[in-house]
N, C-alpha and C positions, 0 to 999 in steps of 0.2 A: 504494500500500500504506500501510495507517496504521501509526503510530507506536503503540508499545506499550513503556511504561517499564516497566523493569528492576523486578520485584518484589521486595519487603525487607518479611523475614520477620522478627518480634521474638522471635524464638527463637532467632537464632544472632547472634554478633560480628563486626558488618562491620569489616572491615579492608582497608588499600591495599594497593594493587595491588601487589609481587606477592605472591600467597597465599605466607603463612610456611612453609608445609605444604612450598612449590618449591624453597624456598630449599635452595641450598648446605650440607653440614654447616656447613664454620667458620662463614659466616655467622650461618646457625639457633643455633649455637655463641654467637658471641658477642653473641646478643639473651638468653639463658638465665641465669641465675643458678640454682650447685648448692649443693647443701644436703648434707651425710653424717651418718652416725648410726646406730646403733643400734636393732633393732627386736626387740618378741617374739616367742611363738612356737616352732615346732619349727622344728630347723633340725641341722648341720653340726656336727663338729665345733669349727669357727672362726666359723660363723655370728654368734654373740649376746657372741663374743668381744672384735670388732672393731669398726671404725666402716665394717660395707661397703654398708649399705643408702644408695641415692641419689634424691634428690628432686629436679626440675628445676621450673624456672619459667619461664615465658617471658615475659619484663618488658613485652614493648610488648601481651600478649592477656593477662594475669592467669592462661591456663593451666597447669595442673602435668600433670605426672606422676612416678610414682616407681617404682625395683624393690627389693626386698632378699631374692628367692627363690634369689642364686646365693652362692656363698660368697665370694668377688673384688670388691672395691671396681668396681674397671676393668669384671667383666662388667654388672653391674647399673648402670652410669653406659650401659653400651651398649642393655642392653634398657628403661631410662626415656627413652632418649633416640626411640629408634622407637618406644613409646608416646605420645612429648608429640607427635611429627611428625603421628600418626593421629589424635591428640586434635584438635588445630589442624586437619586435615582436616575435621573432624568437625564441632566448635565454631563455624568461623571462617568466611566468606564474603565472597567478591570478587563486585564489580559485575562482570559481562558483557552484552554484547550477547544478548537475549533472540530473537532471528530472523536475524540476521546473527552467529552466530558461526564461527569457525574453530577446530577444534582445535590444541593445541599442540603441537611437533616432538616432543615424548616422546609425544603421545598418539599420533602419526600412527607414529611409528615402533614403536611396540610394539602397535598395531591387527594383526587376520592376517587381513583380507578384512571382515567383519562380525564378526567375534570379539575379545572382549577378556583374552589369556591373561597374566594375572600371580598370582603366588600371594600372600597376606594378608602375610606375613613375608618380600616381598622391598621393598628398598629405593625400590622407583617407585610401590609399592601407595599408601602416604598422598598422593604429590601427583595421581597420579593417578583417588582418591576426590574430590580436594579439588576436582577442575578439572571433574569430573560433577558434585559435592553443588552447585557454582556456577551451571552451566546447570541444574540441575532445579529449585532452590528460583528462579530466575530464573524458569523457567516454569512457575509455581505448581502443582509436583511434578507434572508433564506428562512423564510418565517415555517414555512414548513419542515425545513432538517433541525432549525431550532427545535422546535413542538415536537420534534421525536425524541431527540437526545431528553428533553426536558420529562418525555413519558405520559404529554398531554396531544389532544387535539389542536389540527392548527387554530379551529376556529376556538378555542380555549384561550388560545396563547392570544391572539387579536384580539379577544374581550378582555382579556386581563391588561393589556398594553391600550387598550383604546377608552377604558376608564379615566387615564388622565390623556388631556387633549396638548399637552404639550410634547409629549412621550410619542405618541399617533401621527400627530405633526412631522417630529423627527423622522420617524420609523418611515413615513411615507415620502420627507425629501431624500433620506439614505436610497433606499427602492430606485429612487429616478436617478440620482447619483452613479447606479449603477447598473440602469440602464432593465428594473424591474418595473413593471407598471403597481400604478399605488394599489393598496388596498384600501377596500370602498369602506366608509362609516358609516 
């Protein structure tokens, strides 16, 4: 069998191993620098009163994200923090083995035969965006030899990847990058 290097796409941010996306909260936590403030806008009674809007950064990817839609310091530090996870899902890519991969025990453990059932706002959804966008763009958006190594359907692997529309986006400029017609939403 021949050898076939790992494809590296100039669209996303390669980074080591292990994808940021997997990582631990504290971890993820303590790679992030936060930011608080004040935003405009309609809002709350305490909304524009306070410093509750939160800005994350992730120092070793340059990624941010931010929220200041809840009135709580505390909530909005929680929902920028599972926006930056998806974003790094999204952005960021790890090298894998391109015909020899194995999925990971969160992948295998949350698989239901060929199906892959997690919803967009639970907590396993961004790494396990992050651990498919690595094998697809690996195999130059081959979404179906993906979806086999992975041990799902391809139409699985395209619902799971088409729940965030910035992931979908990508997956479908890579496609024409390389000369694959998009896949429909």
């Amino acid at each position: 069998m021949a050898y076939h290097p790992a494809y590296v796409s100039d669209a996303f941010l390669m980074v080591e191993m292990p994808h940021p996306a997997t990582l631990d909260d504290d971890t993820l936590m303590s790679q992030v620098d936060v930011a608080t403030g004040r935003t405009r806008g309609p809002g709350g009674q305490h909304r524009n009163t306070t410093d509750s809007a939160v800005w994350l950064l992730h120092r070793p990817t340059g990624v941010e994200a931010g929220a200041s839609e809840r009135r709580q310091q505390w909530q909005n530090k929680h929902v920028a923090f599972k926006r930056l996870r998806v974003r790094l899902a999204v952005q960021c890519r790890t090298l894998v083995s391109r015909d020899h991969y194995h999925p990971s025990a969160l992948w295998v453990a949350r698989r239901q035969g060929e199906r892959m059932a997690v919803a967009h706002d639970h907590h396993d959804y961004a790494p396990l965006l992050a651990e498919a966008l690595d094998l697809v763009v690996c195999r130059r958006f081959d979404v179906a030899g993906a979806a086999g190594l992975l041990g799902i359907t391809m139409s699985q692997l395209t619902r799971l990847i088409r729940h965030e529309k910035a992931a979908f986006a990508r997956l479908n400029e890579g496609r024409k990058s390389v000369g694959l017609p998009p896949l429909r939403s």
